[in-house]
Backbone as XML, in Angstrom:
<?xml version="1.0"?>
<chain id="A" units="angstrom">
  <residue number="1" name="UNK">
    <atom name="N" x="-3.221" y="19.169" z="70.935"/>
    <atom name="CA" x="-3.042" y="18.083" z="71.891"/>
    <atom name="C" x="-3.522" y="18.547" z="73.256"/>
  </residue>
  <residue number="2" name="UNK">
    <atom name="N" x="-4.045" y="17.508" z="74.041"/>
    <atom name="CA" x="-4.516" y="18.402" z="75.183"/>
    <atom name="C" x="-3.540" y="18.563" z="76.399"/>
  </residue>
  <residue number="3" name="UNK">
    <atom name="N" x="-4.183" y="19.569" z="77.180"/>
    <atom name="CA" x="-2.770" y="20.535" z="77.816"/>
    <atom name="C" x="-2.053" y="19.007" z="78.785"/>
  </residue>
  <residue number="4" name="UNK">
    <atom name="N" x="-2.644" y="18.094" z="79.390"/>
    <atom name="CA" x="-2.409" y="17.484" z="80.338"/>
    <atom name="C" x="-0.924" y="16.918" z="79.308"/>
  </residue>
  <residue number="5" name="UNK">
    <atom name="N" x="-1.008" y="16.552" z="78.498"/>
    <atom name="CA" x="0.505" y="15.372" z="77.966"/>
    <atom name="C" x="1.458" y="16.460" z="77.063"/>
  </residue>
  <residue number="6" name="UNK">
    <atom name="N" x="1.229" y="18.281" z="77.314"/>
    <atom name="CA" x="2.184" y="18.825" z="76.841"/>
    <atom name="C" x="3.294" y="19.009" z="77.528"/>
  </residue>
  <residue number="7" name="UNK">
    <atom name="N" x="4.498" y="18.915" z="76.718"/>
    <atom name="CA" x="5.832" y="18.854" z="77.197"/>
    <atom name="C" x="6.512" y="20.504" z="77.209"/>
  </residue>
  <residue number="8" name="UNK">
    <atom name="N" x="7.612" y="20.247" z="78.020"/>
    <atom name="CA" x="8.149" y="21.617" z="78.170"/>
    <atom name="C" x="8.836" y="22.213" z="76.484"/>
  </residue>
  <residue number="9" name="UNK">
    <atom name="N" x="9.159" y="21.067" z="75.696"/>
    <atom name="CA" x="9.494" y="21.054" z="73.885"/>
    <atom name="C" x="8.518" y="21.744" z="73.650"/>
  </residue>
  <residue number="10" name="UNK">
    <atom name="N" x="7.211" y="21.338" z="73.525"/>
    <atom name="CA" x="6.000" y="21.726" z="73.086"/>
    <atom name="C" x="5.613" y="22.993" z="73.134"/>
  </residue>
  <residue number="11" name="UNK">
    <atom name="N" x="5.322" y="23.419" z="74.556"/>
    <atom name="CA" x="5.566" y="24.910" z="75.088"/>
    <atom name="C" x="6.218" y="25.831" z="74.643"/>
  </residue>
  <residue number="12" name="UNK">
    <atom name="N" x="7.423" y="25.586" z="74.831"/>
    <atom name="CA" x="8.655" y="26.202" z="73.874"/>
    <atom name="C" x="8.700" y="26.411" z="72.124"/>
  </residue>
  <residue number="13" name="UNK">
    <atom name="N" x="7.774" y="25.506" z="71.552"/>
    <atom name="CA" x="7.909" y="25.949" z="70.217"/>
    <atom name="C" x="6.278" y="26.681" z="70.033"/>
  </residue>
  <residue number="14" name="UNK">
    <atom name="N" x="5.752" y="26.308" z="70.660"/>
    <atom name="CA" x="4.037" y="26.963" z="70.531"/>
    <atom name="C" x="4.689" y="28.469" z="70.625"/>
  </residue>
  <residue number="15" name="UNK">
    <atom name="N" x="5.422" y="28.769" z="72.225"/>
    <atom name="CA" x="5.511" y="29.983" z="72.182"/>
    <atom name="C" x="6.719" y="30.467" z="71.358"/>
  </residue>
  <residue number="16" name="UNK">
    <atom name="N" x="7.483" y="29.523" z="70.600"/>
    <atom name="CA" x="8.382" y="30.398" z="69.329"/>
    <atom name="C" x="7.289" y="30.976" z="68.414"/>
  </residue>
  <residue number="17" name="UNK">
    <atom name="N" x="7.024" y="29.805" z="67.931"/>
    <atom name="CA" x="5.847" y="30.498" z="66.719"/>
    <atom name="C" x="4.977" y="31.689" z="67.261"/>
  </residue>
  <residue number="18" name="UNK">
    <atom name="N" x="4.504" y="31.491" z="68.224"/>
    <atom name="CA" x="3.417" y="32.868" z="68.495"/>
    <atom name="C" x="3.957" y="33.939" z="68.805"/>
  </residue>
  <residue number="19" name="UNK">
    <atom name="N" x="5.418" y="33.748" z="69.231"/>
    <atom name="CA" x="5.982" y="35.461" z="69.430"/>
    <atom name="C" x="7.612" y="35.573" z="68.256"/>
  </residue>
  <residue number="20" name="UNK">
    <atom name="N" x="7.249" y="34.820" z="67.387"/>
    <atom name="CA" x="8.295" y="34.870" z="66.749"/>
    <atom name="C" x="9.143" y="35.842" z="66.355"/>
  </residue>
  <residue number="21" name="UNK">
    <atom name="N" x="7.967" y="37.066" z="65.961"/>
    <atom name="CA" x="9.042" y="38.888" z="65.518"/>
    <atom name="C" x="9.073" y="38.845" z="66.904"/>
  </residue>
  <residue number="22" name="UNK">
    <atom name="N" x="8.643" y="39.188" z="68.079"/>
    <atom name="CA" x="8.870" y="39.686" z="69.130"/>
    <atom name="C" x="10.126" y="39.695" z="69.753"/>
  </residue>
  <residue number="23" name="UNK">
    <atom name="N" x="11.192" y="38.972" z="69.634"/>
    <atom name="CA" x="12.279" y="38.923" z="70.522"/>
    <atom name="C" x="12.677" y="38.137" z="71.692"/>
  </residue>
  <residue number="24" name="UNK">
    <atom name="N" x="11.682" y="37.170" z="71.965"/>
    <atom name="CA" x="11.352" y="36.764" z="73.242"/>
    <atom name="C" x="12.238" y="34.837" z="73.214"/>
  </residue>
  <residue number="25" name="UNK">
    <atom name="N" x="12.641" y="34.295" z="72.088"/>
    <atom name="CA" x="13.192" y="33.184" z="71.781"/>
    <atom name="C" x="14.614" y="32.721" z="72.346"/>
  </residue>
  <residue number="26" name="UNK">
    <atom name="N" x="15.572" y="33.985" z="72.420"/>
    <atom name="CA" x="16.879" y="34.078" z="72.906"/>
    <atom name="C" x="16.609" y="33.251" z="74.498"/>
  </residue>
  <residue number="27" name="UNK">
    <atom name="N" x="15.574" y="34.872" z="74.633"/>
    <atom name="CA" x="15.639" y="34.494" z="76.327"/>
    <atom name="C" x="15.100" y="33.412" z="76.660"/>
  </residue>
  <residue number="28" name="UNK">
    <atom name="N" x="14.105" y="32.932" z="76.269"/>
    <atom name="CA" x="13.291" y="31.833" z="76.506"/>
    <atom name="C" x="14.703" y="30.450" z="76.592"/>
  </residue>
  <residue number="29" name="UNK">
    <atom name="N" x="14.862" y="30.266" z="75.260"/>
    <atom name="CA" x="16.320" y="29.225" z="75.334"/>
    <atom name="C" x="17.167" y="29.653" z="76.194"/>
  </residue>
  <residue number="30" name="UNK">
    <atom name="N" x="17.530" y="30.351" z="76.474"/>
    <atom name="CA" x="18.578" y="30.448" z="77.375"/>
    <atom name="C" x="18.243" y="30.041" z="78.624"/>
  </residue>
  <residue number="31" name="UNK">
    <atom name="N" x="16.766" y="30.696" z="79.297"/>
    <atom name="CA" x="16.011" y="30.390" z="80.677"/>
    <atom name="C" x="16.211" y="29.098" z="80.664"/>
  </residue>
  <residue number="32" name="UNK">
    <atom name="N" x="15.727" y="28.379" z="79.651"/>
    <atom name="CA" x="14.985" y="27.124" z="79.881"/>
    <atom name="C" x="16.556" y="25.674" z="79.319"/>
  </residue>
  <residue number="33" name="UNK">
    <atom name="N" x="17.736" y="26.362" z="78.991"/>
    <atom name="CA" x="18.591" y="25.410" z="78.980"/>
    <atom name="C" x="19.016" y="24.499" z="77.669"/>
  </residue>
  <residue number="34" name="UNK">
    <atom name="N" x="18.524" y="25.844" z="76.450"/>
    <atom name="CA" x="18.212" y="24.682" z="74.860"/>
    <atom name="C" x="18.903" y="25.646" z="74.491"/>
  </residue>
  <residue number="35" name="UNK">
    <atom name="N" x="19.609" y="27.375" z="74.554"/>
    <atom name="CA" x="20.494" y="28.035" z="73.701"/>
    <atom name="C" x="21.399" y="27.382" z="73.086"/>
  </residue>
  <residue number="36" name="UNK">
    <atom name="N" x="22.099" y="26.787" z="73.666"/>
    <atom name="CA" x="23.941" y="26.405" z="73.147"/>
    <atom name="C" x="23.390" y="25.028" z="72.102"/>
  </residue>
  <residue number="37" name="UNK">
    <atom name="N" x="22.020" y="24.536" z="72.327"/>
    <atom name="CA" x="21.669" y="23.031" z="71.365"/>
    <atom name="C" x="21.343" y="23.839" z="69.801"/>
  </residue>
  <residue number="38" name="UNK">
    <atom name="N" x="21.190" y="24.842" z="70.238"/>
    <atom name="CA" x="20.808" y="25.637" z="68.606"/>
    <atom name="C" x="19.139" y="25.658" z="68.375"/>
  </residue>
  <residue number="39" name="UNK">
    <atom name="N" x="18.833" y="26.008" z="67.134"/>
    <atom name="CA" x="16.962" y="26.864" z="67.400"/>
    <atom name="C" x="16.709" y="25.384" z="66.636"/>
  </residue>
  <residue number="40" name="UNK">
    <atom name="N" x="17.030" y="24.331" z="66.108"/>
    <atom name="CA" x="16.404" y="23.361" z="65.183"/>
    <atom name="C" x="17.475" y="21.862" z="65.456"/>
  </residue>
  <residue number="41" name="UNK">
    <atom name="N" x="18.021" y="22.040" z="66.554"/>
    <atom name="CA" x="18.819" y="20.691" z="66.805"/>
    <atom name="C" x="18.776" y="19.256" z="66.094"/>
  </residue>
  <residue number="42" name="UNK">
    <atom name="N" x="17.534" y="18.811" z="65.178"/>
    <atom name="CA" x="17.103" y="17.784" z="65.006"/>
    <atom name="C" x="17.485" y="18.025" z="63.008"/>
  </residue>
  <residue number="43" name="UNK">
    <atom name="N" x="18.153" y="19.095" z="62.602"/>
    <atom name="CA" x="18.428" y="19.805" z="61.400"/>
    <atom name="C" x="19.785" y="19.448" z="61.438"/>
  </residue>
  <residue number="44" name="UNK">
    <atom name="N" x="19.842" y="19.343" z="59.569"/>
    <atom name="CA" x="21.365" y="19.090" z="59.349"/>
    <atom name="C" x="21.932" y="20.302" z="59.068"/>
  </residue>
  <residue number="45" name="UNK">
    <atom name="N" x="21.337" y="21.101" z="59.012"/>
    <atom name="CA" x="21.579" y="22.823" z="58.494"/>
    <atom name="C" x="22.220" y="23.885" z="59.942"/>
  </residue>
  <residue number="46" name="UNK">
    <atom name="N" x="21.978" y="23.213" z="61.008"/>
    <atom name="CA" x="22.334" y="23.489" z="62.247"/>
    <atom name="C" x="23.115" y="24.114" z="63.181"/>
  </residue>
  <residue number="47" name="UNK">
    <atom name="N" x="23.996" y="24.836" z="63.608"/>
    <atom name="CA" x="24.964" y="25.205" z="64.012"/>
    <atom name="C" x="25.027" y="25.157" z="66.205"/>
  </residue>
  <residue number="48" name="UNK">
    <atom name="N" x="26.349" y="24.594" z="66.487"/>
    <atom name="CA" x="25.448" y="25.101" z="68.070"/>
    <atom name="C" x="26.343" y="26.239" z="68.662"/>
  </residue>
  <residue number="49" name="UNK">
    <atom name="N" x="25.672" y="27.005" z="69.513"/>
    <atom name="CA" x="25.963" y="28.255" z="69.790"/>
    <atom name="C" x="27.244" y="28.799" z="71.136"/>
  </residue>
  <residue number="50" name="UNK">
    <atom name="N" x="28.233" y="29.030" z="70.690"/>
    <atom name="CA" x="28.842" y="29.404" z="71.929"/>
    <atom name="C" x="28.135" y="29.380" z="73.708"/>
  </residue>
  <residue number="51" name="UNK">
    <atom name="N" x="28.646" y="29.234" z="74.527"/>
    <atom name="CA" x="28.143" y="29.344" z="75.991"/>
    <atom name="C" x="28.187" y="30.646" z="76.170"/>
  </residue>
  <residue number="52" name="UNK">
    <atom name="N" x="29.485" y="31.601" z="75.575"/>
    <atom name="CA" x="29.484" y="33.066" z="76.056"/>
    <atom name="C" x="28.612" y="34.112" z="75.701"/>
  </residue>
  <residue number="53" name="UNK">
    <atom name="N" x="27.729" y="33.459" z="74.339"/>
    <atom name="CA" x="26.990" y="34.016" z="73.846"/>
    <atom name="C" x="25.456" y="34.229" z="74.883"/>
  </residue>
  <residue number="54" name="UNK">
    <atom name="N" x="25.508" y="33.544" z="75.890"/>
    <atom name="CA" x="24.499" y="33.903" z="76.686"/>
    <atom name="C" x="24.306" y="35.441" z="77.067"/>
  </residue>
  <residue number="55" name="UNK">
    <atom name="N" x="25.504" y="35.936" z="77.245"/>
    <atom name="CA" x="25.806" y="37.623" z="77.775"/>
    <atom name="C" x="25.821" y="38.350" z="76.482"/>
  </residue>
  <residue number="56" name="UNK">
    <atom name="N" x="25.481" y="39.628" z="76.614"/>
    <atom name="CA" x="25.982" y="40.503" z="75.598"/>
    <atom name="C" x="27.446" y="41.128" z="75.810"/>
  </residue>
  <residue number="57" name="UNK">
    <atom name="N" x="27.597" y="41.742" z="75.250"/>
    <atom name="CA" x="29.387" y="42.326" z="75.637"/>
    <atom name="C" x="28.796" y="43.497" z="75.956"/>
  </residue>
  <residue number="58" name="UNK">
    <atom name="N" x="29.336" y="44.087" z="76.798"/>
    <atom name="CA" x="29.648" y="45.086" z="77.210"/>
    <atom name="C" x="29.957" y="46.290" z="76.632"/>
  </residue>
  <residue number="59" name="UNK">
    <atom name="N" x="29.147" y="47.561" z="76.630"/>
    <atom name="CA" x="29.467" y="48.818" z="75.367"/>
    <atom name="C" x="30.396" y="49.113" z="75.803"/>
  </residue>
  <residue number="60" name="UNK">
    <atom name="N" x="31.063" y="50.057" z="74.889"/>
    <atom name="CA" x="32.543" y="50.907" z="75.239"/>
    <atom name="C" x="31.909" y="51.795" z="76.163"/>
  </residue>
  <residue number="61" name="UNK">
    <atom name="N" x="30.761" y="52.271" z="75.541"/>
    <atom name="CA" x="30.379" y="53.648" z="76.193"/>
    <atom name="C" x="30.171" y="53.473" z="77.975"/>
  </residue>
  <residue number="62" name="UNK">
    <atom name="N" x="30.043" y="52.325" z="78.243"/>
    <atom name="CA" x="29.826" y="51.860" z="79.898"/>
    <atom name="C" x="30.895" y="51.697" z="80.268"/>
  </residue>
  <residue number="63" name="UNK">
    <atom name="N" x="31.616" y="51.440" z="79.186"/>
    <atom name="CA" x="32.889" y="51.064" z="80.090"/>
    <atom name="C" x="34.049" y="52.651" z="80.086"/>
  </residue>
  <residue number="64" name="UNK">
    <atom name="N" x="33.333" y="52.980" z="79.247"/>
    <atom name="CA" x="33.914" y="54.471" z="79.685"/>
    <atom name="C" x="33.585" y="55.376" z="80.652"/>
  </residue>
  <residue number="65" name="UNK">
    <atom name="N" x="32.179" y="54.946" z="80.675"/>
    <atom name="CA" x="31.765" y="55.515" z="82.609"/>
    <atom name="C" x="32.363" y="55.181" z="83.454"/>
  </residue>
  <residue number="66" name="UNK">
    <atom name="N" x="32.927" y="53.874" z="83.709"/>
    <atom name="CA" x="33.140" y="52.901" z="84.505"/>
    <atom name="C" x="34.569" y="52.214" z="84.476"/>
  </residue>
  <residue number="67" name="UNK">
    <atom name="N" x="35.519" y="52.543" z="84.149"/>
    <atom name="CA" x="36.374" y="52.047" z="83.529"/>
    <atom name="C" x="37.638" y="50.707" z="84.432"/>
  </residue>
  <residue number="68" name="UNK">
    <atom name="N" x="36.460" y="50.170" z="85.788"/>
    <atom name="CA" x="36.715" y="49.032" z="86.253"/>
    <atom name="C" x="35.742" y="48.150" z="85.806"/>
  </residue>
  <residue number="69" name="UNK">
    <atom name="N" x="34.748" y="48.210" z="84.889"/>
    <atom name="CA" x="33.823" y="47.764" z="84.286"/>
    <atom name="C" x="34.868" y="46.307" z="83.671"/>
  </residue>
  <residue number="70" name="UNK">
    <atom name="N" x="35.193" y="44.922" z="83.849"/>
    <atom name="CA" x="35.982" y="44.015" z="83.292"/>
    <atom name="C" x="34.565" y="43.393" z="81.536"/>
  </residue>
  <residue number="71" name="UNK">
    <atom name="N" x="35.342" y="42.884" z="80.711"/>
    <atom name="CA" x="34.390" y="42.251" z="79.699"/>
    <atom name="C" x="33.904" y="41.432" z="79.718"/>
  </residue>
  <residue number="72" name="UNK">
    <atom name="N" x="32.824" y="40.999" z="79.606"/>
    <atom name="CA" x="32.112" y="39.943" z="79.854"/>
    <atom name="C" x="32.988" y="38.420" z="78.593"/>
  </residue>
  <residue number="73" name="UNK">
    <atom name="N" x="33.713" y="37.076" z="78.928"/>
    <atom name="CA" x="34.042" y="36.303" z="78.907"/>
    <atom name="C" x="33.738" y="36.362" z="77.765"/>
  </residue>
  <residue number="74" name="UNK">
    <atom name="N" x="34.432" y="36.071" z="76.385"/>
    <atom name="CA" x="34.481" y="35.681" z="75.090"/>
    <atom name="C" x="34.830" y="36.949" z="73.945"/>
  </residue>
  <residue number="75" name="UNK">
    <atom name="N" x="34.223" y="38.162" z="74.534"/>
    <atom name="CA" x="34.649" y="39.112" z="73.865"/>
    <atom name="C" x="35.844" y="39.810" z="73.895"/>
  </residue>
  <residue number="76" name="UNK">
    <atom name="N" x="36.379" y="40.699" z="72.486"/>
    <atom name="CA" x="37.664" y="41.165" z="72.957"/>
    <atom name="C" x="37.030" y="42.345" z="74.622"/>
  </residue>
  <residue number="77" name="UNK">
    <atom name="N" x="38.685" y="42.560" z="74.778"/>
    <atom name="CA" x="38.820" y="43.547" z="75.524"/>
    <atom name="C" x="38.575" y="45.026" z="75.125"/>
  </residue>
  <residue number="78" name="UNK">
    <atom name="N" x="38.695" y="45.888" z="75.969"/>
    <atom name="CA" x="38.031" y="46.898" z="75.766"/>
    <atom name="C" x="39.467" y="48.044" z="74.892"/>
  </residue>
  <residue number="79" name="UNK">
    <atom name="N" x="39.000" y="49.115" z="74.241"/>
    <atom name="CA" x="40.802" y="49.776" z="73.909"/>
    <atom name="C" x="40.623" y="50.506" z="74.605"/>
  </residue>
  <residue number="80" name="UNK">
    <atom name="N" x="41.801" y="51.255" z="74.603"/>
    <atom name="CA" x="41.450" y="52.483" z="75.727"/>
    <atom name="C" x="41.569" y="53.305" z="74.164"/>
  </residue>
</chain>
């Protein structure tokens, strides 16, 4: 389709498919505001994704450097 009537949808799945092993899909949804709608929204197979899941949790091992280090929202807490 030509570039002038592509949509920001469009964009977004051109560049799923072309970097698909790469890793780059999380972030992309998340940047762009489609994480929590799930990778196939328009699917009955579907699931949608926590909000907290935007962050990773926090290692023990940082938080053992750091041990005012608080957890990032959804995950347990840390043990001592």
């Amino acid at each position: 389709q030509p570039i002038s009537t592509a949509t920001l949808e469009n964009v977004l799945l051109e560049r799923r498919l072309e970097l698909a092993w790469e890793g780059w899909s999380r972030q992309d949804d998340i940047r762009f505001g489609v994480f929590e709608k799930g990778m196939w929204p328009e699917s009955n197979c579907n699931r949608k994704t926590d909000e907290y899941l935007k962050l990773y949790p926090i290692s023990q091992d940082a938080w053992q450097t750091n041990q005012n280090i608080v957890q990032n929202t959804g995950y347990p807490p840390f043990s001592k």
